[in-house]
C-alpha positions in Angstrom: 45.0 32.3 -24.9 44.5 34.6 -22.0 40.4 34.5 -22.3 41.0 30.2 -22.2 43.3 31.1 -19.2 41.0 33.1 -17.7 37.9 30.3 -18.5 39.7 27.3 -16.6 40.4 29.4 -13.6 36.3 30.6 -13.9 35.4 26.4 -14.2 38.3 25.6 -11.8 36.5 27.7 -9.2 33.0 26.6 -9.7 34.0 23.3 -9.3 35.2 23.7 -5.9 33.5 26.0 -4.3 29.6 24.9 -6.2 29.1 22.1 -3.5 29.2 24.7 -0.7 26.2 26.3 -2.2 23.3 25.5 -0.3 21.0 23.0 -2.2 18.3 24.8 -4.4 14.6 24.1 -3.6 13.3 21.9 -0.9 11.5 18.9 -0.6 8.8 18.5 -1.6 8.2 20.8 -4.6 5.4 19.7 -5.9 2.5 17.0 -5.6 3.5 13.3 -4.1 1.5 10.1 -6.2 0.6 6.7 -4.5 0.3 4.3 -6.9 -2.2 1.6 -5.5 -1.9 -1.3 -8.1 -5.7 -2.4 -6.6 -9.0 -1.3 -7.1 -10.5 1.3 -4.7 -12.3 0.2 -1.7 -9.6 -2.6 -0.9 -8.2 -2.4 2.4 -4.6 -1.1 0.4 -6.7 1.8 -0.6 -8.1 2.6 2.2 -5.4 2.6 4.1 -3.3 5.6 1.8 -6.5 7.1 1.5 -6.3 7.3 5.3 -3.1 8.6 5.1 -3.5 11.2 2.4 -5.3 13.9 4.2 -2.8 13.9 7.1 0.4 13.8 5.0 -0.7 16.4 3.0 -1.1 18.6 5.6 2.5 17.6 7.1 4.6 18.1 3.7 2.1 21.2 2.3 1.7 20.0 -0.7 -1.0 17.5 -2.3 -0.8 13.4 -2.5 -2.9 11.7 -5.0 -3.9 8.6 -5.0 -3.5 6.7 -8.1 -5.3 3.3 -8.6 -4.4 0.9 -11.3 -6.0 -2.4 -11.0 -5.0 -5.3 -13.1 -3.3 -8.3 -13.0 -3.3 -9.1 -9.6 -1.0 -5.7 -8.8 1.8 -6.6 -11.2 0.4 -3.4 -13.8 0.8 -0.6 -11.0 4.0 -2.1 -9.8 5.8 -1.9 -13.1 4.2 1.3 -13.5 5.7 2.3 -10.3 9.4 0.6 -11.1 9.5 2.7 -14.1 8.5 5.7 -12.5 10.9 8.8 -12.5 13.3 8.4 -9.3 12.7 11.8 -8.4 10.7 10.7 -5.0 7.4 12.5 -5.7 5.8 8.5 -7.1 5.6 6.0 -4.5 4.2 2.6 -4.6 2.0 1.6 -1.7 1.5 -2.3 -2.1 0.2 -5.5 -0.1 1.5 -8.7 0.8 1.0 -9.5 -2.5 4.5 -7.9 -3.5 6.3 -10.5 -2.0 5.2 -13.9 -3.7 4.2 -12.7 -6.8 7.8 -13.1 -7.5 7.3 -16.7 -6.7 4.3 -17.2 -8.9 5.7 -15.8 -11.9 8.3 -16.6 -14.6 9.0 -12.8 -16.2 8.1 -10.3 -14.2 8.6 -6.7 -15.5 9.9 -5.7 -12.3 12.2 -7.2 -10.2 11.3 -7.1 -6.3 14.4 -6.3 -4.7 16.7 -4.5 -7.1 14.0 -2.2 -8.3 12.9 -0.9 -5.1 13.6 0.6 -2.2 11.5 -0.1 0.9 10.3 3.1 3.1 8.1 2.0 6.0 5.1 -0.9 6.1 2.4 1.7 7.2 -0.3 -1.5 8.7 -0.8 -5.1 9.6 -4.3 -6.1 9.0 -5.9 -9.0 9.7 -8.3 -10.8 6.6 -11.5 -12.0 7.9 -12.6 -15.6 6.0 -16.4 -14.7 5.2 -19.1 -16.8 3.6 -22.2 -16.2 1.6 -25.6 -16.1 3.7 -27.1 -18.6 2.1 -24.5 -21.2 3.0 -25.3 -23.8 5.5 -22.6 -23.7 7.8 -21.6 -21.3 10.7 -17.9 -22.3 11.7 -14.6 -23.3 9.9 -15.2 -26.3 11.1 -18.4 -27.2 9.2 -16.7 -25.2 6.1 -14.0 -27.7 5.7 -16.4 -30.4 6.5 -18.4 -29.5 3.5 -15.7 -28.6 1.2 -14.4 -32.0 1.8 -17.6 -34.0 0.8 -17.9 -31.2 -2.3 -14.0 -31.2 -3.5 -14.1 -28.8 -6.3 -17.7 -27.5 -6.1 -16.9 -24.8 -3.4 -16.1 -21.2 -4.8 -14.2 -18.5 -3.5 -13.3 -14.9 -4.8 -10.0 -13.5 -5.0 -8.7 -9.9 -6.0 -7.4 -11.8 -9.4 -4.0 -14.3 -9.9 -1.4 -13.7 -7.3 -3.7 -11.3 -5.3 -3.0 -11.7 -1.4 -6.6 -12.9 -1.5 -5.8 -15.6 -4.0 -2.5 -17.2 -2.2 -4.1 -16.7 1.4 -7.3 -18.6 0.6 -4.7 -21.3 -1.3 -2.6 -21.5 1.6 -5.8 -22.2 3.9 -6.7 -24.8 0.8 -3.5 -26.3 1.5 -3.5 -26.6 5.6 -7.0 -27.8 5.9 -6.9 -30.1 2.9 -9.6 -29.0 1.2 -10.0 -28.0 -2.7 -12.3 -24.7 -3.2 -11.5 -23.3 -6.5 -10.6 -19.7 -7.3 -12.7 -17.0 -9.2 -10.8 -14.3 -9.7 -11.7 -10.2 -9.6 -10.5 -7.4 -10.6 -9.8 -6.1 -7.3 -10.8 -6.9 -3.7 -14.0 -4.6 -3.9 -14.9 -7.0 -7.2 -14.3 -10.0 -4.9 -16.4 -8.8 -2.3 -19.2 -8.0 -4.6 -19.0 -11.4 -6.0 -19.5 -13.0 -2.6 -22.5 -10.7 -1.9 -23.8 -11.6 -5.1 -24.0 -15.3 -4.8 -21.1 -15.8 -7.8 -19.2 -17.6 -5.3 -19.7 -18.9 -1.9 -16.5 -17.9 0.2 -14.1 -15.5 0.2 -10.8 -13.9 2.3 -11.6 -10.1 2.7 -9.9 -7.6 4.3 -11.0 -6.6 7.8 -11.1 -2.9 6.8 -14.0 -3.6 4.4 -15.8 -5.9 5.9 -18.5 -4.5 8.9 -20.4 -2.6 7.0 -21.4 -5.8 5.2 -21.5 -7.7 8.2 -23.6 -5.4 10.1 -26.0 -5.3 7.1 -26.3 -9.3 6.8 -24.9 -9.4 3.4 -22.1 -12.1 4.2 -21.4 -14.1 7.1 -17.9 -13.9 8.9 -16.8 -17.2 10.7 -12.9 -16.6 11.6 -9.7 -14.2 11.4 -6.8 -15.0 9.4 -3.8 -13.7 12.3 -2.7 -15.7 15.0 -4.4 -13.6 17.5 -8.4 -11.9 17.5 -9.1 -8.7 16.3 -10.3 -6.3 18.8 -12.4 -4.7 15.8 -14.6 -7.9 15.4 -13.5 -9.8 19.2 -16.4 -12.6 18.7 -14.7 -14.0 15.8 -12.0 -17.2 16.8 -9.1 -17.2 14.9 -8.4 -19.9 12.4 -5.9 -21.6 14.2 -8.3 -22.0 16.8 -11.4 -22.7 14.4 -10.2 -26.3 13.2 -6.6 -25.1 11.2 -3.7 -25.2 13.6 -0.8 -23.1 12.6 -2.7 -20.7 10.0 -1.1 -17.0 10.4 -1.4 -14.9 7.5 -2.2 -11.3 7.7 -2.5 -9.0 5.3 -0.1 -5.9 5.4 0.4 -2.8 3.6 3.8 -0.7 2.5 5.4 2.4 1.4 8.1 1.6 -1.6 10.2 4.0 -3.5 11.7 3.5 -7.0 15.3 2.5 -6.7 17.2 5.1 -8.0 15.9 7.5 -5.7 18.2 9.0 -3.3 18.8 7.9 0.5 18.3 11.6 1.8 14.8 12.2 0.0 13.6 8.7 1.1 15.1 9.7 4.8 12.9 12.8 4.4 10.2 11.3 3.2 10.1 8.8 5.6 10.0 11.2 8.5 6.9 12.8 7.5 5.2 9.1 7.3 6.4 8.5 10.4 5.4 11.6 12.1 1.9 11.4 10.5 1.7 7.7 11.7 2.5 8.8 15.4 -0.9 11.5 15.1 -3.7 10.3 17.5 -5.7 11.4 14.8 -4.0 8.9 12.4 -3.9 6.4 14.3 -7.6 6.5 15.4 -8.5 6.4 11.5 -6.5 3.4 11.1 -7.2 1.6 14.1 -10.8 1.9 14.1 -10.9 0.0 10.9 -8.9 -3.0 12.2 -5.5 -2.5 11.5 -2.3 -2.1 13.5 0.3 0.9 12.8 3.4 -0.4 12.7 5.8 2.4 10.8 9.0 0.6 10.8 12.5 2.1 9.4 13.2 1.5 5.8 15.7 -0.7 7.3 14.0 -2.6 9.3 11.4 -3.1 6.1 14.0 -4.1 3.9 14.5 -7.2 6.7 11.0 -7.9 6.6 10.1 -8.1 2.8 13.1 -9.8 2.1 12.1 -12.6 4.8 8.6 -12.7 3.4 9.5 -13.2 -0.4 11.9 -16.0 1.1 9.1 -17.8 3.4 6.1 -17.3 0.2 9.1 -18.9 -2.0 9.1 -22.0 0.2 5.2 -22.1 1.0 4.1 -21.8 -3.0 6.9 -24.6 -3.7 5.3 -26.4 -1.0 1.8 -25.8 -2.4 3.1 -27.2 -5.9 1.9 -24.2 -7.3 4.4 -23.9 -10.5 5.6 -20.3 -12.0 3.7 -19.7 -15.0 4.3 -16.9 -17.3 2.1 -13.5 -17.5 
């Protein structure tokens, strides 16, 4: 009796005085993944790729960057839902994230409950570019040949429910027009198909873009934001090339698995933050089109949950019915 005596007052002690410990370890402890559910050389990828070096060097340890293409994101998200909430996997996403679960019937993820927003790292614009060989110049005499060719127009996308695919669809919609999809695996696949002739239009992000430009591989007639880019200023916007009211840019965030704690994403989320605040970070960034932005995971939360609800009532609007994976 005495040594079960002296056993509860051993646990009785531990238990009250074991949370004034100080905390074992810090964060991090080992190596940080970015899952990137998109091929490299999409303007996701470049963007964490852009990141990488810098945060590394801000947390001391190493970030990976993890791509896994397929199915227009939905693979790498559910890879990144399931991952182990111990904050060293992170999903960094597109636009896409937010009416996919719009498009879809049974997910294997759900958007809200099985994530936890950290910061959208970038706004970039997506620049609407054709094939050389097309004979038009402007939006204008675009829509005026897809509407005396309903159908026979192509365009690429970076597969079903890529940001490529519902972008170009929404512009489809506005201009009333029909150019039918071709989907990639992947918006480096998309782009390849445009400079290849397979199709004859396609949305591409403005971080992959010059290079191709510069080298007369595709043509660039217009901007998807409401405002020009100061990477390409010549280029109108589409609202101002013949579709009032387009605005769709593309954007790119930081998400956590659910389950994992406030305090490591508050941690984590300094770091991003700091790194996003670095001249030298923001020169990377900027110089390839985009806009830091670096919000709270509060203020994120706001944002995403907005977006799913507006790409809810645009797809209904569009008629484009759920279908199942």
């Amino acid at each position: 009796m005495f040594r079960v005596a002296c056993a509860l007052v051993f646990i009785t002690f531990i238990a009250t005085f074991a949370p004034l410990r100080p905390a074992v370890g810090a964060y991090p402890e080992k190596a940080i993944r970015f899952i990137v559910p998109y091929s490299p050389g999409g303007g996701t990828d470049l963007i964490a790729r852009a990141l990488q070096p810098r945060l590394q060097a801000s947390l001391g340890t190493s970030v990976t960057v993890d791509n896994r293409p397929s199915a227009g994101g939905i693979v790498g998200v559910a890879l990144a839902a399931k991952a182990p909430p111990d904050g060293y996997t992170y999903l960094v996403t597109s636009a896409s994230f937010t009416f996919v679960p719009s498009l879809y019937t049974n997910l294997p993820f759900d958007a809200i409950k099985d994530f936890k927003p950290v910061t959208n790292l970038a706004t970039t614009p997506l620049v609407l570019c054709l094939h050389p060989s097309m004979p038009v110049t402007t939006v204008k005499q675009l829509l005026d040949l897809a509407r005396k060719r309903p159908g026979e127009v192509l365009y690429s996308s970076a597969g079903i429910g890529s940001n490529l695919h519902l972008t170009t669809e929404l512009f489809n919609y506005m201009a009333k027009i029909n150019m039918k999809q071709v989907p990639y695996k992947g918006a480096g696949a998309a782009a390849i198909g445009l400079m290849s002739g397979e199709v004859q239009v396609s949305f591409l992000g403005l971080l992959s873009v010059p290079p191709f430009i510069k080298a007369g591989r595709m043509r660039c007639v217009a901007v998807s934001s409401k405002q020009r880019t100061p990477a390409l200023p010549d280029l109108p916007t589409i609202d101002e090339a013949g579709v009032p009211g387009y605005d769709k840019s593309g954007w790119t965030g930081v998400y956590a698995p659910a389950a994992v704690p406030d305090a490591i994403i508050g941690q984590f989320f300094t770091s991003v933050s700091a790194v996003l605040k670095d001249p030298a970070t923001i020169k990377a960034i900027s110089d390839q089109g985009s806009t830091l932005v670096g919000d709270t995971p509060e203020a994120f939360s706001k944002f995403v949950r907005a977006e799913i609800e507006e790409w809810a009532n645009l797809i209904h609007r569009m008629k484009l019915k759920p279908k199942p994976l």
